[in-house]
OpenMM code with the backbone's topology and positions (N, CA, C; nanometers):
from openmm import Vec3, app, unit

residues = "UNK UNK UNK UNK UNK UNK UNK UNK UNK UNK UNK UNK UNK UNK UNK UNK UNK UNK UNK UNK UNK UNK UNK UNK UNK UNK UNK UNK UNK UNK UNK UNK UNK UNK UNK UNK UNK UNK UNK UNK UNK UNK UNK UNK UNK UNK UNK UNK UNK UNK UNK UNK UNK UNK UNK UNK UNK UNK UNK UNK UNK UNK UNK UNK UNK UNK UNK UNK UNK UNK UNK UNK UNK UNK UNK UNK UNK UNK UNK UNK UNK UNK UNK UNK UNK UNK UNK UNK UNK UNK UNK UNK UNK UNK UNK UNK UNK UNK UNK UNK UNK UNK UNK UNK UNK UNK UNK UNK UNK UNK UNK UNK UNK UNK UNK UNK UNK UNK UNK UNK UNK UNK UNK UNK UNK UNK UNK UNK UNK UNK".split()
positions = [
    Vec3(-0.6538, 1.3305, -1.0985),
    Vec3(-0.6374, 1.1970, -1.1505),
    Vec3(-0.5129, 1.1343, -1.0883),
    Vec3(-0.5061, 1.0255, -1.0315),
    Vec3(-0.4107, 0.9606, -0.9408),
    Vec3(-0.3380, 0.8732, -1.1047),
    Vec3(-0.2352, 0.8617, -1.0765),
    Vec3(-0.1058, 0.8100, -1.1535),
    Vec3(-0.0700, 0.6994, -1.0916),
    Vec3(-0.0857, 0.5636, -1.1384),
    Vec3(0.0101, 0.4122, -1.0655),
    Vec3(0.1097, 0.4250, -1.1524),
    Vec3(0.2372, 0.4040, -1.0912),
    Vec3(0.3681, 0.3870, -1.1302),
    Vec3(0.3805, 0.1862, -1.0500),
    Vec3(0.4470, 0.1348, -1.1533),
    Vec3(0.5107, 0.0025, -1.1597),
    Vec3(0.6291, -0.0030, -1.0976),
    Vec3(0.6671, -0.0702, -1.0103),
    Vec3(0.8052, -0.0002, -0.9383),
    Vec3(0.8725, -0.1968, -0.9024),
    Vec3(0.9628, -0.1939, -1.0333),
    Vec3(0.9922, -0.3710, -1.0632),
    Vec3(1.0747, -0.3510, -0.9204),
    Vec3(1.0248, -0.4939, -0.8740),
    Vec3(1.1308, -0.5113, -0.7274),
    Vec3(1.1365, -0.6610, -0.7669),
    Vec3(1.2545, -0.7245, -0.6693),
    Vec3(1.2935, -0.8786, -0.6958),
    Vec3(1.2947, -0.9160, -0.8778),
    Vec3(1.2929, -1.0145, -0.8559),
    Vec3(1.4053, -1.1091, -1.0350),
    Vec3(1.2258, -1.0955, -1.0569),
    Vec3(1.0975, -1.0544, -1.0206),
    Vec3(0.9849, -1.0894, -1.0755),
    Vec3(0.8799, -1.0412, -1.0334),
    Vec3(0.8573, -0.8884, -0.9722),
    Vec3(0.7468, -0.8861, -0.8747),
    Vec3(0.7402, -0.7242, -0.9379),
    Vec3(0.6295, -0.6389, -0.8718),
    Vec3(0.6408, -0.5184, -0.8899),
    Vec3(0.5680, -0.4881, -0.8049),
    Vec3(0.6092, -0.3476, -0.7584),
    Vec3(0.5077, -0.2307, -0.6725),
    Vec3(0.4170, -0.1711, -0.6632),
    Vec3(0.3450, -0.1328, -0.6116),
    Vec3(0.2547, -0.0005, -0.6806),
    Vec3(0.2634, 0.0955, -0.6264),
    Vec3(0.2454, 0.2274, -0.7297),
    Vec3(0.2715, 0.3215, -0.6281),
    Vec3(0.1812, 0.4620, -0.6935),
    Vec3(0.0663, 0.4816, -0.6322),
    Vec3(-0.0503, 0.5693, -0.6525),
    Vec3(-0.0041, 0.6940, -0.6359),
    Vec3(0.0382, 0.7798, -0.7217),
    Vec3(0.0269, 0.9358, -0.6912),
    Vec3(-0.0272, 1.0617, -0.7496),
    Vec3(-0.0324, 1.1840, -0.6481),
    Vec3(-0.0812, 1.2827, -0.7081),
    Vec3(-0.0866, 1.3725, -0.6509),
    Vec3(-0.0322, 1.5237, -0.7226),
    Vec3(0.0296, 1.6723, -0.6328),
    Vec3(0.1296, 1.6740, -0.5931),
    Vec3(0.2125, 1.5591, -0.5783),
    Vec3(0.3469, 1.5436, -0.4658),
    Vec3(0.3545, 1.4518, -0.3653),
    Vec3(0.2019, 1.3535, -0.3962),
    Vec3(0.2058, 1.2613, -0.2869),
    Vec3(0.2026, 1.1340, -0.3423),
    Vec3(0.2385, 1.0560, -0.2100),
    Vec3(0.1938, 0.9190, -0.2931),
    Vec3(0.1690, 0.7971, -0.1854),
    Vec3(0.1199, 0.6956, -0.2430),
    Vec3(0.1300, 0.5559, -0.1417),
    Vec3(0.2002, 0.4646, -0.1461),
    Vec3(0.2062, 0.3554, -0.0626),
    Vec3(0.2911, 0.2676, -0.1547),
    Vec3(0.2118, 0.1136, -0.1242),
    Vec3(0.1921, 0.0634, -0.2336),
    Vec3(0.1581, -0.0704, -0.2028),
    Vec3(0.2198, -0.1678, -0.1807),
    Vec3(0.2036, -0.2693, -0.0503),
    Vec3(0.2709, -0.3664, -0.0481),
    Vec3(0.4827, -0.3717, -0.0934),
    Vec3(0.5213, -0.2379, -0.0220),
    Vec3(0.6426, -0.2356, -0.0152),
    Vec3(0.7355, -0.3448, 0.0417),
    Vec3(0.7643, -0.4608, -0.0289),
    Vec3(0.8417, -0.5786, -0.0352),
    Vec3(0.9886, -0.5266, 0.0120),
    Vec3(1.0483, -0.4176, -0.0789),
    Vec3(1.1770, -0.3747, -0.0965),
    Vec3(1.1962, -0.2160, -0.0377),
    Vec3(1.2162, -0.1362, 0.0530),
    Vec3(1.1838, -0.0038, 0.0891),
    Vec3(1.2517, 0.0368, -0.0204),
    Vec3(1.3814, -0.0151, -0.0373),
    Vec3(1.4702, 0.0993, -0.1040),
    Vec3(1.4217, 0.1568, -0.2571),
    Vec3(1.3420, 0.0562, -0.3105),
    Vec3(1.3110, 0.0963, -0.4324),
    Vec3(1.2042, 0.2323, -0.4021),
    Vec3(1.1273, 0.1539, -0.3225),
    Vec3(0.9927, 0.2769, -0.3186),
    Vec3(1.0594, 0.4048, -0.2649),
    Vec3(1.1477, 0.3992, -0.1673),
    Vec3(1.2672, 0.5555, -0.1375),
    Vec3(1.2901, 0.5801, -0.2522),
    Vec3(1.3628, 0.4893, -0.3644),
    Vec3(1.4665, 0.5737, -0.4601),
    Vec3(1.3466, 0.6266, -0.5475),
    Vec3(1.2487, 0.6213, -0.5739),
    Vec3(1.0809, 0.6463, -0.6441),
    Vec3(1.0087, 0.7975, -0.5987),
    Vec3(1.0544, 0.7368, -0.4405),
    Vec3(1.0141, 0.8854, -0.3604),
    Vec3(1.0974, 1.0163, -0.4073),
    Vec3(1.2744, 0.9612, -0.4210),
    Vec3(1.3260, 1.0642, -0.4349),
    Vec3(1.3266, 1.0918, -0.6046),
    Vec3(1.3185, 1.0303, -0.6771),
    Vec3(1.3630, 1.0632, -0.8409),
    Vec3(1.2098, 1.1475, -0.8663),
    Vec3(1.1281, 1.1028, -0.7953),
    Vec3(0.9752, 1.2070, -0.8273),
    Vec3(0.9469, 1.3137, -0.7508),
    Vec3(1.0445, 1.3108, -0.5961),
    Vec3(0.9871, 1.4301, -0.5297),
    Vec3(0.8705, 1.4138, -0.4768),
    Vec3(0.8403, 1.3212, -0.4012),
    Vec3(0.6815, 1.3052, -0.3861),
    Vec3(0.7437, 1.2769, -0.1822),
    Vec3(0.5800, 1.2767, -0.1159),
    Vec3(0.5876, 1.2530, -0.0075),
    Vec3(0.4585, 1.1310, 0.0225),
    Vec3(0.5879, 1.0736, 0.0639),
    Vec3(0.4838, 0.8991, 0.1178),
    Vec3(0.3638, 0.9698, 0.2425),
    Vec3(0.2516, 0.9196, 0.2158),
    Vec3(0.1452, 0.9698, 0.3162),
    Vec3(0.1039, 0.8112, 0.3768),
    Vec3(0.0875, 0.7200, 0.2808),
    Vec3(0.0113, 0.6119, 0.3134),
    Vec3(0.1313, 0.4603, 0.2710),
    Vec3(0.0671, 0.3507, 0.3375),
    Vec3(0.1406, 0.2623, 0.3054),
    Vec3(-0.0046, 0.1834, 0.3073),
    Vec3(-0.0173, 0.0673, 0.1876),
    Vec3(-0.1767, 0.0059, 0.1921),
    Vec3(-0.0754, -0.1811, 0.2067),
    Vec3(-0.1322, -0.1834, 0.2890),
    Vec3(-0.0847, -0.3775, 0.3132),
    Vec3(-0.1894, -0.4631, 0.2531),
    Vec3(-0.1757, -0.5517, 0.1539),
    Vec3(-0.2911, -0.6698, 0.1405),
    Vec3(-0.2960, -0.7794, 0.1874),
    Vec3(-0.1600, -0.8268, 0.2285),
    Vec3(-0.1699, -0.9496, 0.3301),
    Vec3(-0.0243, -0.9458, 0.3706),
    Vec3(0.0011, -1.0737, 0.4479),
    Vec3(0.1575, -1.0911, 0.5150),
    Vec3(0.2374, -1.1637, 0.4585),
    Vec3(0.2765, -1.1497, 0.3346),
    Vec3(0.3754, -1.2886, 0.2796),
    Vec3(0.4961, -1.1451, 0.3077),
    Vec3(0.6176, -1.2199, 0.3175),
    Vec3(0.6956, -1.1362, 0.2821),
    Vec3(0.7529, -1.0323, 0.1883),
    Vec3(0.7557, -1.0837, 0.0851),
    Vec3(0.7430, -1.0084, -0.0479),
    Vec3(0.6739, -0.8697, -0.0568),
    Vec3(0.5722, -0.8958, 0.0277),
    Vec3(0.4934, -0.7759, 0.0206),
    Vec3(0.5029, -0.6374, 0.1612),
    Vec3(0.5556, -0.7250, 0.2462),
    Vec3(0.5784, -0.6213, 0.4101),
    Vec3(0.7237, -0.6385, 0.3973),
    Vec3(0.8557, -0.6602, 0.3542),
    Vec3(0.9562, -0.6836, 0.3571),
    Vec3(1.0146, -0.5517, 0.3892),
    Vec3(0.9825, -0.4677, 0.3154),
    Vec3(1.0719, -0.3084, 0.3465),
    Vec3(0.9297, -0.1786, 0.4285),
    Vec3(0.8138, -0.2900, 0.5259),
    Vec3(0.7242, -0.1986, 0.5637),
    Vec3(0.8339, -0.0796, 0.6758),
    Vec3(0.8465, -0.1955, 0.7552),
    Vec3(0.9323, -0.1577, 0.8920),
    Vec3(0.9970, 0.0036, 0.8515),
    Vec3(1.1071, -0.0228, 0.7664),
    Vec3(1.1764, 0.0640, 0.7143),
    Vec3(1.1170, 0.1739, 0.6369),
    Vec3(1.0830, 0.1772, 0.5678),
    Vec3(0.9205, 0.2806, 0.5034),
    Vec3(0.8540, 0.3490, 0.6142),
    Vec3(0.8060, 0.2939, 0.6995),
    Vec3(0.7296, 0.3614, 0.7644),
    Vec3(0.8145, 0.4298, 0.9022),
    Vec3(0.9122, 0.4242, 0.9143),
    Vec3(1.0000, 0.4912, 1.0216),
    Vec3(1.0957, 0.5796, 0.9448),
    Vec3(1.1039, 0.5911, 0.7864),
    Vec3(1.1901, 0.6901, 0.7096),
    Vec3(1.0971, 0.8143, 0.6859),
    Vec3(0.9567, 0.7365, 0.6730),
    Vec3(0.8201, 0.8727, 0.5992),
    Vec3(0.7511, 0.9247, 0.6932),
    Vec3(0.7146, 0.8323, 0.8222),
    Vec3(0.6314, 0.8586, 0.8820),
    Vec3(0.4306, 0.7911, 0.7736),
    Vec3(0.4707, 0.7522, 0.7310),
    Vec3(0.3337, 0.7360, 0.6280),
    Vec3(0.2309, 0.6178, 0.7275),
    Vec3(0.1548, 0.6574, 0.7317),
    Vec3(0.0053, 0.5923, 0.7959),
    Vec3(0.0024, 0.4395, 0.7133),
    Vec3(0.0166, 0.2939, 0.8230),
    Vec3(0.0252, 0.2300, 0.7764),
    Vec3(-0.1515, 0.1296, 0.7861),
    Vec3(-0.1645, 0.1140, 0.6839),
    Vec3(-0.3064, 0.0264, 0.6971),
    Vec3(-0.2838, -0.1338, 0.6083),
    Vec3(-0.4080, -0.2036, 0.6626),
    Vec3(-0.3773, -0.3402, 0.6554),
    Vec3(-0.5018, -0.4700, 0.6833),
    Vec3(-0.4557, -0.5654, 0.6698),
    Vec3(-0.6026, -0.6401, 0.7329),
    Vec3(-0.5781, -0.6588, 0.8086),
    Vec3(-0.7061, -0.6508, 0.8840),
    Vec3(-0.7585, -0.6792, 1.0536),
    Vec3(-0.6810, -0.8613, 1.1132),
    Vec3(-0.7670, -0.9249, 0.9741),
    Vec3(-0.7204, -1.0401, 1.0377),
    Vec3(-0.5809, -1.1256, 1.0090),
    Vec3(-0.4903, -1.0225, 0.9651),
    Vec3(-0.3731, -1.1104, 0.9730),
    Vec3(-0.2838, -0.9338, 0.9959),
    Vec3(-0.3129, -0.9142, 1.0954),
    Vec3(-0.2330, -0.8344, 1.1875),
    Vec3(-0.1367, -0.8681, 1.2965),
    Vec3(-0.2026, -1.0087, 1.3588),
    Vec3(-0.0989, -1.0716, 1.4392),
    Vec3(0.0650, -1.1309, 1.3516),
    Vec3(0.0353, -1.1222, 1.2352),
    Vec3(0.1378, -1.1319, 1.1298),
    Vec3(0.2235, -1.0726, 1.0475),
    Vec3(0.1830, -0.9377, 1.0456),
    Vec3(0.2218, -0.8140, 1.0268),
    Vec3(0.2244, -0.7056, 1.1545),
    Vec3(0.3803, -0.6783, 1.2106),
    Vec3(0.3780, -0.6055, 1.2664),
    Vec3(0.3955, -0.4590, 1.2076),
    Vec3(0.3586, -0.3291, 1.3018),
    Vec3(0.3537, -0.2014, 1.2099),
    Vec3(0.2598, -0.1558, 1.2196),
    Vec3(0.1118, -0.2646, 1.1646),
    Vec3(-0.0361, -0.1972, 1.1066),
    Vec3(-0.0645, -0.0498, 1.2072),
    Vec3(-0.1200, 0.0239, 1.1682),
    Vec3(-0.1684, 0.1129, 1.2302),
    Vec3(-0.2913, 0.1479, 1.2304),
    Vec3(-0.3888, 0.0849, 1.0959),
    Vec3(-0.5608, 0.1130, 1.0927),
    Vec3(-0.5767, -0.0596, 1.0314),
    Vec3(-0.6255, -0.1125, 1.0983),
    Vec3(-0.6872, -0.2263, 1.0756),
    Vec3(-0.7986, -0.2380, 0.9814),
    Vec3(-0.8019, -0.2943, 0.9040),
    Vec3(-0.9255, -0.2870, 0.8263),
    Vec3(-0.9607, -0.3611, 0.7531),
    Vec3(-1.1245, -0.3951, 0.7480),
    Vec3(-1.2036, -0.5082, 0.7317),
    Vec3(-1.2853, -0.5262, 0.5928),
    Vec3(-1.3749, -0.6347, 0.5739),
    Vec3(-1.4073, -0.6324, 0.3673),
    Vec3(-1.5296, -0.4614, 0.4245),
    Vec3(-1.5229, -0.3892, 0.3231),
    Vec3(-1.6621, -0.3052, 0.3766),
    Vec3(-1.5920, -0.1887, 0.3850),
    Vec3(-1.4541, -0.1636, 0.4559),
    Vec3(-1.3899, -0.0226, 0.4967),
    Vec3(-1.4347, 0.0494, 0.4225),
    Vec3(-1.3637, 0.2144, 0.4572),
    Vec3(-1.3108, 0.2709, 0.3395),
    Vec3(-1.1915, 0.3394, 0.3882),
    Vec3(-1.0846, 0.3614, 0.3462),
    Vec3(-0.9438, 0.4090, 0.3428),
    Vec3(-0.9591, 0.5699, 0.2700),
    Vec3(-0.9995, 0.6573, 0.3212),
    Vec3(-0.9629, 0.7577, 0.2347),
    Vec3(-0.8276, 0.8607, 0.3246),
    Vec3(-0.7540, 0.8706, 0.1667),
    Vec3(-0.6124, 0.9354, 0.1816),
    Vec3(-0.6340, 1.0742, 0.1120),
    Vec3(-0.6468, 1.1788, 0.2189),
    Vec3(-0.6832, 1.3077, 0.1853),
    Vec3(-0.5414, 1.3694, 0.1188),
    Vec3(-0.4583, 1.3451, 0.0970),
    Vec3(-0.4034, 1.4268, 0.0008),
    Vec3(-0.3491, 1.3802, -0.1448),
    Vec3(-0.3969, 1.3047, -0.1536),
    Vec3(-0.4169, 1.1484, -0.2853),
    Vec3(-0.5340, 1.2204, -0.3525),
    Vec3(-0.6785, 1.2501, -0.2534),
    Vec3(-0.7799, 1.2501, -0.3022),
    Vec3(-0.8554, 1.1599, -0.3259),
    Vec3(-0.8134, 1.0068, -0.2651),
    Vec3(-0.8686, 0.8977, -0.3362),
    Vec3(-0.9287, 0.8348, -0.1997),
    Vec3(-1.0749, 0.7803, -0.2118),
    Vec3(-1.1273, 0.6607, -0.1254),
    Vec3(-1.1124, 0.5462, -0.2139),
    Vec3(-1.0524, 0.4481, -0.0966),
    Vec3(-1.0376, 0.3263, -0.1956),
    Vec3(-1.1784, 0.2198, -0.0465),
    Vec3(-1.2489, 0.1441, -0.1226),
    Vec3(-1.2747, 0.0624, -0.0581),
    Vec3(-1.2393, -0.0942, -0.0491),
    Vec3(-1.2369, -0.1571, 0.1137),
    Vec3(-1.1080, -0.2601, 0.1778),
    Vec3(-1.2800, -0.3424, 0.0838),
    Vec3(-1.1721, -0.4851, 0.0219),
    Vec3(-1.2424, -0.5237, -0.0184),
    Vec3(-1.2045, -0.7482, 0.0128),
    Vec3(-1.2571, -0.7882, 0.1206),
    Vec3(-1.2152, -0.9342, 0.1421),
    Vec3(-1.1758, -1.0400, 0.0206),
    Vec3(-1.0906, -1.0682, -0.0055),
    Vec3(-1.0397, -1.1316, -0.1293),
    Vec3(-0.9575, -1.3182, -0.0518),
    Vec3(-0.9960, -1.3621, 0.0300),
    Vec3(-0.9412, -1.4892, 0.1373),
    Vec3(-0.9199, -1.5825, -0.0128),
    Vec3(-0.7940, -1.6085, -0.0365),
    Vec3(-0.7761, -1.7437, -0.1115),
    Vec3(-0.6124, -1.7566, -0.1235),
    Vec3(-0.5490, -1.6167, -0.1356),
    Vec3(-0.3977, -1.6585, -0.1313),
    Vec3(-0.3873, -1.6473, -0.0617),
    Vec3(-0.4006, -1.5686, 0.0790),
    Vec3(-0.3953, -1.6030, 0.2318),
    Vec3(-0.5693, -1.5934, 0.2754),
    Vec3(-0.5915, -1.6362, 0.4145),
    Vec3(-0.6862, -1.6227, 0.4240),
    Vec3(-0.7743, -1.4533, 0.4872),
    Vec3(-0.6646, -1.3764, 0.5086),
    Vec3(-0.7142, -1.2557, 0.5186),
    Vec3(-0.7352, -1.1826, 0.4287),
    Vec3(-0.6033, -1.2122, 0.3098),
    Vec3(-0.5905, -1.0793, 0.2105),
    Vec3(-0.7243, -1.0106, 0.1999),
    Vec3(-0.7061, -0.9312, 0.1699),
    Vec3(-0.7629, -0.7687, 0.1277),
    Vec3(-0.7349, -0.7471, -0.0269),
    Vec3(-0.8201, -0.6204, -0.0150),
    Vec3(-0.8168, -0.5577, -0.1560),
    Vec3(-0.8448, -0.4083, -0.1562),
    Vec3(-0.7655, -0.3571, -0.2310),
    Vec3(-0.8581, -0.1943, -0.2493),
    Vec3(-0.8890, -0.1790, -0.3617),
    Vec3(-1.0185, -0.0623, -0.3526),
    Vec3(-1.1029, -0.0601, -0.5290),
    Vec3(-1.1278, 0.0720, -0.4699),
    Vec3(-1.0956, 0.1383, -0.6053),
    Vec3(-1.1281, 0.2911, -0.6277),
    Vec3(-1.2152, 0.2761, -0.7447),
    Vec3(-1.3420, 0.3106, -0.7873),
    Vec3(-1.4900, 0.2796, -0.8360),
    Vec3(-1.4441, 0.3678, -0.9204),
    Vec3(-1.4287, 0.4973, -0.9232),
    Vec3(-1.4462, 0.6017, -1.0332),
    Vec3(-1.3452, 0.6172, -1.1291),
    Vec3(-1.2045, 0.6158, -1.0740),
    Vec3(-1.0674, 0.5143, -1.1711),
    Vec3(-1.0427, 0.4104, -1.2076),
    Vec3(-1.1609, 0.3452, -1.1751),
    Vec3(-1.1276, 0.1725, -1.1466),
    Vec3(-1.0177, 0.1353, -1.1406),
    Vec3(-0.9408, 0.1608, -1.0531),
    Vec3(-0.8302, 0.1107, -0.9697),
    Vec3(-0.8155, 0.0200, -0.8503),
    Vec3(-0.7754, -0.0656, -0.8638),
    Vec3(-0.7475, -0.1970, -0.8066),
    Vec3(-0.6447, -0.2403, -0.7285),
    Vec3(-0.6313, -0.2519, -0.6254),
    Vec3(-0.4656, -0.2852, -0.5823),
    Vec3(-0.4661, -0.3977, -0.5004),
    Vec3(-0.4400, -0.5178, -0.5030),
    Vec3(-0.4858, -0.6516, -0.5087),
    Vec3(-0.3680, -0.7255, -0.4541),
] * unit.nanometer
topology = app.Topology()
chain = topology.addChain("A")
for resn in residues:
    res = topology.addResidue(resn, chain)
    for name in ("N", "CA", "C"):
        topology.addAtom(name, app.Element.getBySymbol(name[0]), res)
């Protein structure tokens, strides 16, 4: 069973952060340092980083995250020229599975707060990361 932890970043926003066994992801890491200080107070190892679109808020501490963990960064296809980093591009239809999570999430097209955003849906937790 995967665990979301709330991880408050900025005067109003929060994180997500999926884990389980010792691992974890991080959604839309705005702030690295929080999702580090998360990594370290739990002991866990970043595997994945999941992007839903390019506002800042949300890729702000990717850069940094992903050159401290090494964690596999994924993202949408079509606003990749906007996000630098991505490493698996991915479209409405994917599927993202993170083998030491245990979890397939499927990429799910959500175009209205940007026109690429994304979505992931895990069906059997109904888990959402939006």
């Amino acid at each position: 069973m995967i665990t979301v932890t709330a991880l408050p970043a900025f005067s109003d926003h929060y994180l997500s952060l999926p884990e389980k066994d010792g691992f974890a992801a991080a959604v839309d890491p705005g702030d690295a340092g929080v999702v580090e200080a998360a990594l370290d107070a739990r002991q866990l190892k970043l595997v994945a980083i999941l992007i839903t679109h390019h506002h800042p808020d949300h890729i702000g501490g990717l850069a940094a995250l992903a050159a401290a963990t090494g964690a596999t960064v994924y993202g949408p296809r079509a606003e990749s020229t906007k996000i630098k980093g991505l490493e698996t591009l991915l479209d409405d239809g994917d599927v993202v599975t993170i083998d030491p999570l245990g979890i397939r999430l499927k990429v799910v097209a959500v175009p209205g707060h940007t026109l690429g955003h994304i979505a992931y849906f895990e069906p059997q937790q109904r888990l959402l990361f939006c």
